[in-house]
C-alpha atoms as one frame of an Amber mdcrd trajectory, in Angstrom:
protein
   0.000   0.000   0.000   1.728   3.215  -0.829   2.003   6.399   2.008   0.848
   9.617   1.419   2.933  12.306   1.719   0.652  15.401   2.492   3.010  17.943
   1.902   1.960  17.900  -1.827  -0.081  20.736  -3.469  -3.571  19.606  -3.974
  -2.788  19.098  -7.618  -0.268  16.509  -6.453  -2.146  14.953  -3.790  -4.617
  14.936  -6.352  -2.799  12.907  -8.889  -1.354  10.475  -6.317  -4.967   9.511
  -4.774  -6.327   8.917  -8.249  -3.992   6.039  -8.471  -4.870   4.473  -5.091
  -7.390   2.028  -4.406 -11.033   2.879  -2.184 -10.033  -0.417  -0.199  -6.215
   1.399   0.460  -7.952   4.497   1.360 -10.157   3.139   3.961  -7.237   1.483
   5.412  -5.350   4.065   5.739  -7.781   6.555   6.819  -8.021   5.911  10.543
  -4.587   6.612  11.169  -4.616  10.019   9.697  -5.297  12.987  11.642  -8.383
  15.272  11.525  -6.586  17.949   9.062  -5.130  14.904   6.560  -8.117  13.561
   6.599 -10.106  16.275   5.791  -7.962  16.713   2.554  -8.128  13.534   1.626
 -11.794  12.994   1.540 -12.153  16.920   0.156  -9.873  16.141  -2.677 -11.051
  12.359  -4.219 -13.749  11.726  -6.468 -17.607  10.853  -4.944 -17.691   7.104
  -6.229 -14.134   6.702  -4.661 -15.476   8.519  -1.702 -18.708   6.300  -1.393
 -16.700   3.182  -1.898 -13.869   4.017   0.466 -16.932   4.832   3.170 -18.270
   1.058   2.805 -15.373  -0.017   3.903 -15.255   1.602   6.933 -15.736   1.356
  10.546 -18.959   2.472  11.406 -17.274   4.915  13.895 -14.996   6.202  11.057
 -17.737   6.744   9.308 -19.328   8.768  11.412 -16.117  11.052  11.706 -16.051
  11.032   8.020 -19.465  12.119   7.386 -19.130  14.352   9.634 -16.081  16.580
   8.598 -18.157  17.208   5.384 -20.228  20.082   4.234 -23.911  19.485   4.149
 -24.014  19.501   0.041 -21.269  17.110  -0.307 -22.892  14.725   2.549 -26.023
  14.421   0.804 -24.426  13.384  -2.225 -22.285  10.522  -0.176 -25.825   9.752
   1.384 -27.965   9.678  -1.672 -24.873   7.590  -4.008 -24.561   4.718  -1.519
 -26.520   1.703  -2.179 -29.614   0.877  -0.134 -28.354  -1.667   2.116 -24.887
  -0.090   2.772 -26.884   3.036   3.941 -29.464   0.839   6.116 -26.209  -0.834
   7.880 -24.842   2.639   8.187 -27.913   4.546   9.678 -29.228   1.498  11.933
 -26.280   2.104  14.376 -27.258   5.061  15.120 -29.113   6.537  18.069 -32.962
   7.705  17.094 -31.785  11.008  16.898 -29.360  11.004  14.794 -31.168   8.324
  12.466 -33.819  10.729  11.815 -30.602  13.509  11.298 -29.517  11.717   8.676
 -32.818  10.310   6.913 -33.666  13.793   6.788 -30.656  14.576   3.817 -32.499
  11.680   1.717 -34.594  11.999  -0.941 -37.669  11.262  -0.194 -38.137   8.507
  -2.182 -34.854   6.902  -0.708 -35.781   8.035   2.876 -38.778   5.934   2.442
 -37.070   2.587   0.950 -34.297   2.699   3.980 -37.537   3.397   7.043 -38.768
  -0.059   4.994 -35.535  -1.708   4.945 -34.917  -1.213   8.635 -38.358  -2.646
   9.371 -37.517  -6.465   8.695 -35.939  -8.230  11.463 -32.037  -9.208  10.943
 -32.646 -12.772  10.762 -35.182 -12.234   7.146 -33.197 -12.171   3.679 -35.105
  -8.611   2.894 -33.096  -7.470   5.705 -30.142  -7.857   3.948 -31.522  -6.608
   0.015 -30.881  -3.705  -1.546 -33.451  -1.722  -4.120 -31.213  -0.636  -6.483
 -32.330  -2.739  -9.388 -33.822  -2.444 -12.768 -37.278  -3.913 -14.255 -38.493
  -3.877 -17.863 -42.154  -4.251 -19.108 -42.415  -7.317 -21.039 -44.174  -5.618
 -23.901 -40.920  -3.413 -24.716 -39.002  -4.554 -27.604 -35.228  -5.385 -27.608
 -33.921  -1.389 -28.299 -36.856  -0.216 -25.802 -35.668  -2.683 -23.018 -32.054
  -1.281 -23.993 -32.439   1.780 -23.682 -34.666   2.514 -20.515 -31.202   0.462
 -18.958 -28.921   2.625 -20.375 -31.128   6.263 -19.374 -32.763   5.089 -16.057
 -30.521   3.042 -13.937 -28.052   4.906 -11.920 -24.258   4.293 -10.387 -25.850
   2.322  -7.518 -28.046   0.399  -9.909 -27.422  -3.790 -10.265 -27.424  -4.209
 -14.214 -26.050  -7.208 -14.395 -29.493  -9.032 -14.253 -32.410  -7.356 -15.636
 -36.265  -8.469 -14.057 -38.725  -9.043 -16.165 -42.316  -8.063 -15.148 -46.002
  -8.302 -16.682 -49.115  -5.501 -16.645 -49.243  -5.998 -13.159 -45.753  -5.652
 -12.322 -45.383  -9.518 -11.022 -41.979 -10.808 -12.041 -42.147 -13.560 -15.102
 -38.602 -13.816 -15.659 -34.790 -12.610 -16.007 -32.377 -11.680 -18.548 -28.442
 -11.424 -18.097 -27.462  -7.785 -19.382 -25.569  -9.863 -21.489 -28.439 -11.382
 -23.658 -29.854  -8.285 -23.343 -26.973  -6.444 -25.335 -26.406  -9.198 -27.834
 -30.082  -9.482 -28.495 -31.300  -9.377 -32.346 -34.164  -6.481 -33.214 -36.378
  -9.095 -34.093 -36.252 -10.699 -30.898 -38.507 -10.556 -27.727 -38.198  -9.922
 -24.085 -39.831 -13.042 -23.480 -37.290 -15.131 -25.993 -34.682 -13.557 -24.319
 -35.282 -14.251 -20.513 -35.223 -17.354 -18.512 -38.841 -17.907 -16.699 -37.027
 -20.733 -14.428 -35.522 -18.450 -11.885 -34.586 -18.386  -8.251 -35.960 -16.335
  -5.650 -36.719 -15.549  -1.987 -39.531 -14.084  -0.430 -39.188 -10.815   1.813
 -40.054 -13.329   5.084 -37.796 -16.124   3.876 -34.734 -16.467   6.211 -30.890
 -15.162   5.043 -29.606 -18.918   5.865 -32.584 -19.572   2.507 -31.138 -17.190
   0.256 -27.419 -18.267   1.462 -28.079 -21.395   0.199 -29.731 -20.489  -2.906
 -27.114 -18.266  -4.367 -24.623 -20.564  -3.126 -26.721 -23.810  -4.446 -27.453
 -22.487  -8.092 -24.158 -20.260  -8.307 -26.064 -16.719  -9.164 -24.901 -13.208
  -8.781 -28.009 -12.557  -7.446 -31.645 -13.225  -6.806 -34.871 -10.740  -6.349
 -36.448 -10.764  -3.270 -40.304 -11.193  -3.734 -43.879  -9.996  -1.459 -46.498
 -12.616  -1.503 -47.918 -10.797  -4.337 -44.549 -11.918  -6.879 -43.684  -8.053
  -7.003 -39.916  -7.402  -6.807 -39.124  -5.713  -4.096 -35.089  -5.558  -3.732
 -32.483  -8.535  -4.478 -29.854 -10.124  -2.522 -26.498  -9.788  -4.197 -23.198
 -12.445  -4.266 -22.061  -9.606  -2.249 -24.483  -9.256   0.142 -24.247 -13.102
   0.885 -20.110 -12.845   0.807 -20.532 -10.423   3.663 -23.142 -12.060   5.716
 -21.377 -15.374   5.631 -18.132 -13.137   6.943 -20.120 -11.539   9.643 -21.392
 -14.918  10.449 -18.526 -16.670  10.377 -16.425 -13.727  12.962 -19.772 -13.785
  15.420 -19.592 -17.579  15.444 -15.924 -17.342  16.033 -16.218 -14.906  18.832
 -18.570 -16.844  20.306 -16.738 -20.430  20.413 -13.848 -18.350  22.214 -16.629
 -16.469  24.578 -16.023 -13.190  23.041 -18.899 -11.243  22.535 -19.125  -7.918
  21.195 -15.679  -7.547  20.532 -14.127  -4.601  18.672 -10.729  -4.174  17.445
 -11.111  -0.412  18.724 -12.018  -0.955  21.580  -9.649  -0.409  24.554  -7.079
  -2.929  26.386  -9.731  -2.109  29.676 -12.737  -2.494  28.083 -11.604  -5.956
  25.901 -10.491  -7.249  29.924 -13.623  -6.471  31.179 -15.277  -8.331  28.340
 -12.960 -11.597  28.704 -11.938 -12.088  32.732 -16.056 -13.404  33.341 -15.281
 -16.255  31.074 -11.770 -16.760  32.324 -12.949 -16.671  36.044 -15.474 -19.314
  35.058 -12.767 -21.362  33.569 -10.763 -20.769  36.720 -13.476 -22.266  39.039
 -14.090 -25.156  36.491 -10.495 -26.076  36.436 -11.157 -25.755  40.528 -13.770
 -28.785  39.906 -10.705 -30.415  37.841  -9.003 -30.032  41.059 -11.122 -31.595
  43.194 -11.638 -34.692  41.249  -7.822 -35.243  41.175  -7.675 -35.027  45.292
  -9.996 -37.886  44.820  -7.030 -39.901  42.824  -4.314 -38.851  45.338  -4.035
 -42.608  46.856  -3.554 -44.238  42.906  -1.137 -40.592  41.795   1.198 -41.325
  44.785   1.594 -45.023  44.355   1.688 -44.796  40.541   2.966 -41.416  39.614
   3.994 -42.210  35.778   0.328 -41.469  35.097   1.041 -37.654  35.033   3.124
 -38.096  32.111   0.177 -39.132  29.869  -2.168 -36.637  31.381  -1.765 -34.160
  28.915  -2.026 -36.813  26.372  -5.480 -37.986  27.724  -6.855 -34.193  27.701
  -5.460 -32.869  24.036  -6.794 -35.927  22.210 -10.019 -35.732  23.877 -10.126
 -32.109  23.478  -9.205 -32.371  19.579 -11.626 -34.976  18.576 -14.462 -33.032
  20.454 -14.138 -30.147  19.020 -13.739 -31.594  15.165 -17.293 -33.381  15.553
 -18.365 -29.900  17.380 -17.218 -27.947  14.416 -18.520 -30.646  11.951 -21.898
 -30.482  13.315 -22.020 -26.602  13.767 -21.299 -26.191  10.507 -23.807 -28.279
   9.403 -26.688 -26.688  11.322 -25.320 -23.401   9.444 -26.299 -24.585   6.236
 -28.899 -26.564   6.876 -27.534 -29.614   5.747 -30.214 -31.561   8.366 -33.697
 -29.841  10.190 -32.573 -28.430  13.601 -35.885 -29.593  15.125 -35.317 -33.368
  14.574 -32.287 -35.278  15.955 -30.163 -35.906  12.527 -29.770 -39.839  12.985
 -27.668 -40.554   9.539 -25.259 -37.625  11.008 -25.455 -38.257  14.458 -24.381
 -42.418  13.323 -21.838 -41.386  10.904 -20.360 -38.895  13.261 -20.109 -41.728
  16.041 -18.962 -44.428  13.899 -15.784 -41.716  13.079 -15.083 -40.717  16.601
 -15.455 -44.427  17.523 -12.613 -45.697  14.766 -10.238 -42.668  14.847 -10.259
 -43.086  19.216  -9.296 -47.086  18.397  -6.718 -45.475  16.090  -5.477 -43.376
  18.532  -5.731 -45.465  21.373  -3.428 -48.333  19.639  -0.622 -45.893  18.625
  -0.274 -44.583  22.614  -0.659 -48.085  23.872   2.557 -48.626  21.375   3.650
 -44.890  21.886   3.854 -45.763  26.059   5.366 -48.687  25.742   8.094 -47.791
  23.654   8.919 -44.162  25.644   8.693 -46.474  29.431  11.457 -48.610  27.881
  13.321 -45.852  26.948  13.751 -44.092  30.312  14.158 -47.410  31.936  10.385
 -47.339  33.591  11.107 -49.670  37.051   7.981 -48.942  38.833   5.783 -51.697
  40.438   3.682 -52.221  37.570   4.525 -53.167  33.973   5.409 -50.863  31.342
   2.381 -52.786  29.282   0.030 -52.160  31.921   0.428 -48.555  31.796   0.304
 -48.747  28.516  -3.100 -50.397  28.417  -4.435 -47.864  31.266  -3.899 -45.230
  29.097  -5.061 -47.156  25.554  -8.827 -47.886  27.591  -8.656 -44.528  29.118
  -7.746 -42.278  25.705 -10.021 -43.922  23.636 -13.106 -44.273  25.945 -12.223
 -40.260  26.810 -11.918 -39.608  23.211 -15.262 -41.741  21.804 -17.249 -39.993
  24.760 -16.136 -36.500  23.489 -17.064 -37.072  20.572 -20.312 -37.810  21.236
 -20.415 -34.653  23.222 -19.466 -32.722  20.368 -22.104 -34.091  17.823 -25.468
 -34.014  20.511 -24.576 -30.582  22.305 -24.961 -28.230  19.447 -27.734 -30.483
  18.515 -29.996 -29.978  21.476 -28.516 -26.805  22.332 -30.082 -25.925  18.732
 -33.372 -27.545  19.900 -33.722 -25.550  23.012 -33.358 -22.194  20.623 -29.700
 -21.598  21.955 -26.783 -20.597  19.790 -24.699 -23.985  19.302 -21.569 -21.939
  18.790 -21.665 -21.137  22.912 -21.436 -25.003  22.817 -17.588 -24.406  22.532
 -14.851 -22.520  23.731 -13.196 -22.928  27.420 -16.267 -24.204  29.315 -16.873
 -26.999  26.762 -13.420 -27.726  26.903 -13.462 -28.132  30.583 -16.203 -30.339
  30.803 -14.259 -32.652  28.119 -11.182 -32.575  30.962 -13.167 -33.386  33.460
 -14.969 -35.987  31.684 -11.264 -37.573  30.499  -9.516 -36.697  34.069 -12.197
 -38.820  35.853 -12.008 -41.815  33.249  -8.107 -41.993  33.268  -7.455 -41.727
  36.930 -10.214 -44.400  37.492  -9.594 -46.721  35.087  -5.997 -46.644  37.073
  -7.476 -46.738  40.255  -9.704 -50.198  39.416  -6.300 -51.634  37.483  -3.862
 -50.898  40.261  -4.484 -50.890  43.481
């Protein structure tokens, strides 16, 4: 990324931002200060400007917004696309929504007040109304042209909607047809009347999996009535499966809300509840080993393998966890009924690889007793086969753990992904602790 040097004449600066990227721009931005920055937005193009804005931190974009003169703000406002603009003006207190509606057209001011109606979980939450629609009476140079003179910067071209007298949608045509098209050709030649679609109360995880399914650039979002009212762009789904996927990941390590602005106090304050819990949960951990004391004293090898006993359980759990998470993402089974041909497969996996596993540590023990000379009471095979029953009886249970918690967790209407992170983890070590140590206990004394 190349650095500014802001001791060049506007003419220079000029020149030197033309050649830089909106993406560059917006990274660069926040570390400018307030007189830089008010060149630098003052002095590039609007579309740069609008696209260097999206990529912003909503807080940036406040300052940005704000450092602008009322004329020049309006025209930022009015050239972002619909659902950019609804993510931007949502965050904002009631006052300042209704600030900042209030520099809309009307017409636009009235599309985003709809927009933020639908509830964050619907796939119109997510559309934008920035597309076109031709009559299906227009000829081929009609339908052309109303594209070329009509549609604006913010407009989706790239897939033209077809509608009848009564505005219901009949079909699609790729701009690309469109342009190619013969004079003596129709609309209705030209389009494809087998198209996909959601409706405005259909679910984003629906349209996810329909762009993704039937590999479109992008879909229109239908009323009950089959009028278009917005689509849901390739885009649009890229970024909602990255938001998705950054929540989820917060949440697996118990991080909610987190911001990368957000300071060292306030990102403490935010993790030490989960870490305490994890503190008193390793307490329980403890507690269960004072009840092993007697077998640890008289057969103190065992700690060696601990560690073994807790990663492998630990690993395997949170595979089939991820597995199964994943697969209530994309609806791959129906949350509401218990996925047998998953749940089976799942088992049958965790239940060969912890055989696996538990065959290469009884050989893995064996071989590292001999070579430090092991001379305690019991047998170097005997360990060996404490800790081959223990890791693979600790490793089959967590994997069952990790394949029926999300489940049920997604029964009960709780996020799955809270399923993870360091209390799940601690429940597999306690699980493991209690099987190893007991299993030793029964064998040796």
């Amino acid at each position: 990324m190349k650095k500014i040097n802001f001791k060049h004449s506007d003419d220079g600066l000029k020149k030197i931002l033309k050649t830089m990227f909106a993406y560059d721009l917006a990274v660069l931005y926040p570390k400018l200060d307030q007189d830089e920055k008010s060149r630098l937005i003052h002095l590039i193009n609007l579309e740069k400007l609008t696209d260097m804005f999206v990529e912003l931190d909503n807080d940036d974009q406040i300052e940005l917004i704000d450092l602008l003169e009322t004329p020049r703000k309006k025209s930022l406002l009015k050239n972002l696309e619909s659902d950019d603009l609804k993510e931007f003006i949502e965050e904002m207190d009631e006052e300042h929504r209704e600030a900042y509606i209030a520099l809309l057209p009307k017409i636009k001011a009235k599309t985003i007040e709809l927009l933020m109606t639908y509830d964050e979980d619907l796939a119109a939450s997510i559309m934008t109304t920035d597309f076109i629609t031709v009559d299906k009476d227009l000829s081929i140079k009609e339908a052309t042209n109303k594209v070329v003179t009509t549609s604006k910067d913010s407009d989706y071209i790239d897939t033209i909607f077809v509608v009848d007298d009564e505005k219901k949608i009949i079909g699609v045509v790729d701009l690309k047809k469109l342009i190619i098209a013969r004079s003596n050709q129709t609309l209705e030649s030209i389009m494809e009347d087998d198209f996909h679609f959601v409706y405005e109360d259909d679910s984003i995880e629906k349209a996810i999996v329909t762009v993704q399914d039937y590999d479109r650039n992008a879909i229109p979002v239908l009323d009950h009535e089959d009028h278009v009212i917005g689509i849901v762009t390739a885009d649009d789904i890229f970024d909602e499966l990255i938001e998705s996927t950054e929540y989820d990941y917060q949440k697996m390590a118990l991080l909610q809300d987190h911001e990368s602005t957000s300071t060292a106090f306030v990102r403490t304050k935010q993790r030490l509840p989960w870490l305490m819990i994890a503190v008193f949960l390793n307490l329980v951990i403890a507690s269960f080993l004072s009840i092993f004391e007697a077998t640890i004293e008289q057969v103190t090898v065992l700690v060696l393998f601990q560690p073994l006993i807790l990663g492998m359980a630990g690993n395997i759990g949170t595979q089939s966890l991820a597995v199964t998470i994943l697969g209530l993402h994309l609806k791959e089974f129906e949350s509401d009924k218990l996925p047998k041909k998953h749940v089976v497969k799942e088992i049958l996996i965790g239940l060969m690889n912890s055989l696996s596993i538990g065959v290469a540590s009884f050989i893995f023990v064996t071989v590292f007793l001999s070579i430090i000379n092991f001379t305690g009471n019991q047998a170097a095979t005997d360990i060996a086969m404490v800790v081959f029953v223990a890791i693979s009886t600790s490793m089959f249970i967590s994997a069952i753990m990790g394949v029926l918690i999300p489940i049920f967790l997604t029964r009960f209407g709780q996020d799955p992904s809270a399923a993870s992170g360091p209390i799940i983890t601690t429940i597999n070590d306690v699980v493991a602790l209690v099987i190893y140590f007991g299993i030793a206990t029964l064998a040796f004394l």
